[in-house]
N, C-alpha and C positions, 0 to 999 in steps of 0.2 A: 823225727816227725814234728812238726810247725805246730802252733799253739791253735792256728784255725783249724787243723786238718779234721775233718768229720768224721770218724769211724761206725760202720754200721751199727756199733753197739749206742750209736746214740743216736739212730736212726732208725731202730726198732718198733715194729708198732704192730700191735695185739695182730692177730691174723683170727677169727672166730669162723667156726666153722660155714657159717651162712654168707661168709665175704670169698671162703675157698671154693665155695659152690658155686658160686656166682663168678668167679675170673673161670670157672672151670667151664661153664656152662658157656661164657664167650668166647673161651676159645675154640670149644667144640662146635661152636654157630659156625664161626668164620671158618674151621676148616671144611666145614659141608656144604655152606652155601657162596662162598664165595671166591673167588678165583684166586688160587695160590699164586701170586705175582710177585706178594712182597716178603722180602726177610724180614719180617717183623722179630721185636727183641719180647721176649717175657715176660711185656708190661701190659697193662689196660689202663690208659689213664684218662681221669673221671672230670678232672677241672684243671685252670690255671688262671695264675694272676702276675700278671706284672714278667717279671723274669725265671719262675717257678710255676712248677707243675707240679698235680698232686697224683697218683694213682687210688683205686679200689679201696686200699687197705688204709690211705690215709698219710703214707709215705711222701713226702717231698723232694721233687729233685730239681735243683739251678738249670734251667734249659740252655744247654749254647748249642742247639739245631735250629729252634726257631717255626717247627713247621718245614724247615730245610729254607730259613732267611725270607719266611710269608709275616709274623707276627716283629714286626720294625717296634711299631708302638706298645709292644706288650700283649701279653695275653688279656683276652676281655678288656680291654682299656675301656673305662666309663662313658668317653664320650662315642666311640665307637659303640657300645655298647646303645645308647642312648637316641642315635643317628639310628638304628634299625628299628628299634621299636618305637620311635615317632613315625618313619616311613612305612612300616608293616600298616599302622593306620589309617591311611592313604591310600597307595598304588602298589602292590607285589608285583605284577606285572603286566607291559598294554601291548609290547611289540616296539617297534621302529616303524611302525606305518603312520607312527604320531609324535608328535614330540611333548616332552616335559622337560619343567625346570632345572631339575634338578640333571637331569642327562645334560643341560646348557651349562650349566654352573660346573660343573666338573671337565668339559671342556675347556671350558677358559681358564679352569687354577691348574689343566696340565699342559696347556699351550704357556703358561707364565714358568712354573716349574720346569720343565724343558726348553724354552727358548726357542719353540719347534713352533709348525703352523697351524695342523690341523691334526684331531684326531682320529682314529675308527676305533671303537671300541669290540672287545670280544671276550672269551670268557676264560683263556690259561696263556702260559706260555706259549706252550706248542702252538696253539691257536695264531697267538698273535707273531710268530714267528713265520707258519704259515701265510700270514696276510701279508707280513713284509715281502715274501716274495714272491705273492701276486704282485701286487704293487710294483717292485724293482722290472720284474718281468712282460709285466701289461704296459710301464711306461717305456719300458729301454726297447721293446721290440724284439730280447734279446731271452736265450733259455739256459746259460750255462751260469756257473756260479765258482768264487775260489774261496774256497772254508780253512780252517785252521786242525792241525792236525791235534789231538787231543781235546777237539771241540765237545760240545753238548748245546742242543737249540733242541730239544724235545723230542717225543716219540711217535709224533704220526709220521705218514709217510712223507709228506715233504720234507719236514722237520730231519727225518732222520736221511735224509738225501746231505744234509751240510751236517751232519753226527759224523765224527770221526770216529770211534770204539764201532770194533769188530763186532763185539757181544750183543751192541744195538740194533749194528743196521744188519748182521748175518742170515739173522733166520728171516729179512723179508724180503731179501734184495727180488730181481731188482727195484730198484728206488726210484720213485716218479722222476727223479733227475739225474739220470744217469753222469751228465756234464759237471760233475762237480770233481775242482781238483782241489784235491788238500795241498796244502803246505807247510813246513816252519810256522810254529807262534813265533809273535819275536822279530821275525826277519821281512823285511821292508823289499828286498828285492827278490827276494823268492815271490812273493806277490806279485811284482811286477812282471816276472819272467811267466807267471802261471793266467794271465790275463790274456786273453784274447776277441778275436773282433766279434765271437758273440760270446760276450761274457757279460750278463746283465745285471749283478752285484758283487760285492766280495762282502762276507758276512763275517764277523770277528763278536767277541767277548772282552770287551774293554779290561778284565779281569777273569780269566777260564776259572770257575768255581769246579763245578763235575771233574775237568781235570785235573785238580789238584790245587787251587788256587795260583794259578801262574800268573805273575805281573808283567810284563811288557817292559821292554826300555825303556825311558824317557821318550826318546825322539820317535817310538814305534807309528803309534795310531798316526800323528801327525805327517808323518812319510808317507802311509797309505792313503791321505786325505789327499795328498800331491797327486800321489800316483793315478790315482782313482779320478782326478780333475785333466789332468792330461788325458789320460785315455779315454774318458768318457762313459764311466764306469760307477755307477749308485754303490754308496759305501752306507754299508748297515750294522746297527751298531746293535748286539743283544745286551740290554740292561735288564733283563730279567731278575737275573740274582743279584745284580750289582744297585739297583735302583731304590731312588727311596732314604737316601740317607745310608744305607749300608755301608758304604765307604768313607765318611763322613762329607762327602755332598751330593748334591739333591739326586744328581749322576755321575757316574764313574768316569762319564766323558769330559767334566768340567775340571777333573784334574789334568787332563793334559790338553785344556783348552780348542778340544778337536768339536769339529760338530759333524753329524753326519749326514746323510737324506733319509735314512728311514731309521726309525729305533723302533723297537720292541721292549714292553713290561707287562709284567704281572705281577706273581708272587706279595712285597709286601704294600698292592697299589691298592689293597681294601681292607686292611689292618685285621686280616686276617680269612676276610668274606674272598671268596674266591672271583676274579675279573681279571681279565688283561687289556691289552689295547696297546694300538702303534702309532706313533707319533711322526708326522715327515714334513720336510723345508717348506718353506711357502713353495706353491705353484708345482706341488707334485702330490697327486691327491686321485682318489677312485672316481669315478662319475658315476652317477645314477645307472643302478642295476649291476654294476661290475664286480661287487663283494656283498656280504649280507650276515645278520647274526642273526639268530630268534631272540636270545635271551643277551645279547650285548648291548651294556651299556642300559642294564634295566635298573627300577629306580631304589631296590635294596642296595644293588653293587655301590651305585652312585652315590646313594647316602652311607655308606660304610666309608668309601676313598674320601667325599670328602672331609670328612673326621676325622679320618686318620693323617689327612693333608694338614689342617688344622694342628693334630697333636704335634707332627711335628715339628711347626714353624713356632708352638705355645712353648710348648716345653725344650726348642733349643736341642735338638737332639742330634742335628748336624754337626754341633760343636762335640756335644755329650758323644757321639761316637765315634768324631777326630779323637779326643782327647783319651778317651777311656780305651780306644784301640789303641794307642799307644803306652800305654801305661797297662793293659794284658799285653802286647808283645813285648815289653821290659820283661816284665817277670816272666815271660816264657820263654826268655832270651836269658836268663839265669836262674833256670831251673838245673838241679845239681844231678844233669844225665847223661851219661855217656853215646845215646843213640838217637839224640839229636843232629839232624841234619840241617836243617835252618830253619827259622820261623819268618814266614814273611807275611805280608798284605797289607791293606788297606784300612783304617776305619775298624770297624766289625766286621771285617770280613778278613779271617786270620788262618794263615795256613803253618801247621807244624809238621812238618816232614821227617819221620824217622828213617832209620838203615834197615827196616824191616818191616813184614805185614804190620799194621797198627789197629789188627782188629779185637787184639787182645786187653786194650786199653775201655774199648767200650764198656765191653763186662765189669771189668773193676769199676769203671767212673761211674757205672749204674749203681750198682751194692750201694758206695761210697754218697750215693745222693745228686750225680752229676751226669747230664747226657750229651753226649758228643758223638760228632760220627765221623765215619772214614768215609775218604775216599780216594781214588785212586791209587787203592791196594796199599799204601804207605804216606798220605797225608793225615794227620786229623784238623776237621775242618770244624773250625768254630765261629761261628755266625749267631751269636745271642739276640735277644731283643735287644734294642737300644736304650733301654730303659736299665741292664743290668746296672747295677752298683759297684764301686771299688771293692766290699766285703765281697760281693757273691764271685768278682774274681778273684781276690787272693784264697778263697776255697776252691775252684775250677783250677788254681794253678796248684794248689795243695796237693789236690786230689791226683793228677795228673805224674806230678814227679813222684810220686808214691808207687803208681802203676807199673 
């Protein structure tokens, strides 16, 4: 055992009877009032800062979920922090029937940031994933779609029209888009064979997080940009999870130099205030009346994203999560385990893949002080804030080969 490795016993913290009462009394809230959806783990947790999270009792654990890769800049980071309670001052909220500053200003640093034309703002993933393909669909004329097998674009009904996992979309079929064909990640001409003359986008994950972190070839995206300009076919890109610096640049499309006509983000685009919104090419854009949000693009969201736009261009964290992703996948690339199956990914955005379920590791890495999560039955998926530090991973890699 390593000189960092953290043992519970030195993570121990008083438990008084009125703190038992109190985890006890919420958990009993949540299972009577509110909809058993999620497998939640055995925690309540009360605050965080930076790359750590505290629970109830005062315990601390190194976060590499993130919110599930929403908190880029850290948990409460100051100036996001600062950004809301100067706008709560102001404007909480007026609609879209008028315009503010501050909704202009965050357009134009995500038109610079993506290199795209125009925005629509909205308020999750799913959401803005949905709007992509309005958008693809209202321009192209067309209703069908070719998704990627092992995808994830969120869980409303559209959204889960281009979800590849049975588990998702079983219990609502059918799916407002019936036309959707899955194919190969990966494969450039499986795409091109699954295309047809009403097929009005092909929707990809520049990096499949939900599935497992799966990276793509080199030449992949860039094939399907071809493919998709010959046949006349809107290629849309979800940067949901992948956005934001996650991969250590601004998007996951700017590593393989592709661009697409419509993207989708949310997750870490309001440094941890919940917003989404889709970005698309000059000269492909909604017209008046054709899409609409109540609460998109309102002026808390706006002043949360752009602070947390801010943190990242101040603090460098594009580099800070090139560099620091690869310096965790080193050491999780010699971690001393026999049921390693490869560590791959991007940036902070890092997949370790065992030879078996890997739901046994959560447990331990929670005791231990460290939250990580699985998925796809045999990945663990680590997506820290970008702000982690080299200590707080060589303890995430401690913790981990211990497990």
């Amino acid at each position: 055992m390593t000189e960092n490795f953290i043992g519970p016993e030195n993570l121990q913290v008083t438990e008084p009877e009125n703190l038992q009462a109190k985890y006890a009394s919420i958990i009993e809230k949540d299972s009577k009032y509110v909809m058993q959806t999620y497998g939640r783990q055995p925690l309540v947790l009360s605050e965080g800062k930076g790359a750590v999270v505290r629970d109830i009792y005062g315990k601390e654990y190194i976060d590499c979920v993130a919110g599930i890769a929403v908190n880029n800049v850290g948990h409460c980071h100051p100036a996001v922090i600062r950004a809301i309670q100067a706008q709560t001052e102001k404007l909480l909220h007026v609609s879209n029937l008028y315009y503010t500053e501050i909704q202009a200003e965050l357009a134009e640093a995500l038109v610079s940031v993506t290199g795209m034309g125009r925005v629509f703002f909205c308020n999750s993933g799913a959401e803005a994933v949905e709007a992509a393909m309005k958008l693809a669909r209202m321009a192209s004329g067309k209703s069908a779609f070719v998704a990627a097998e092992h995808s994830f674009h969120g869980r409303t009904i559209g959204a889960l029209s281009v979800t590849h996992k049975s588990i998702y979309r079983d219990p609502f079929m059918p799916p407002v888009s019936s036309e959707t064909t899955f194919v190969p990640y990966s494969n450039a001409d499986a795409v091109r064979q699954a295309i047809s003359v009403n097929t009005a986008a092909v929707i990809l994950e520049p990096i499949q997080g939900e599935g497992g972190v799966n990276i793509p070839n080199p030449e992949y995206l860039k094939e399907v940009r071809e493919i998709c300009d010959e046949t006349g076919t809107f290629l849309i890109f979800d940067e949901v999870q992948t956005g934001f610096g996650r991969t250590g640049t601004w998007f996951c499309k700017d590593h393989f130099g592709v661009e697409p006509d419509i993207m989708s983000m949310a997750k870490a685009i309001g440094g941890g205030f919940p917003m989404g919104a889709i970005a698309a090419r000059d000269g492909l854009s909604f017209e008046r009346g054709q899409h609409a949000s109540t609460f998109g693009g309102g002026p808390l969201a706006c002043a949360a994203a752009l602070a947390s736009i801010e943190v990242i261009r101040e603090e460098g964290l594009l580099k800070r999560s090139k560099d620091n992703g690869a310096y965790f996948m080193g050491k999780l690339k010699n971690m001393e385990r026999g049921d390693v199956v490869e560590v791959r990914g991007k940036g902070l955005m890092i997949g370790v893949e065992i030879n078996h379920p890997c739901s046994q590791f959560i447990d331990f890495a929670r005791e231990y002080g460290v939250l990580v999560n699985c998925t796809s039955d045999s990945v663990l998926r680590l997506v820290p804030p970008l702000v982690i530090t080299k200590d707080q991973i060589d303890t995430v890699v401690d913790v981990l080969e211990q497990a």
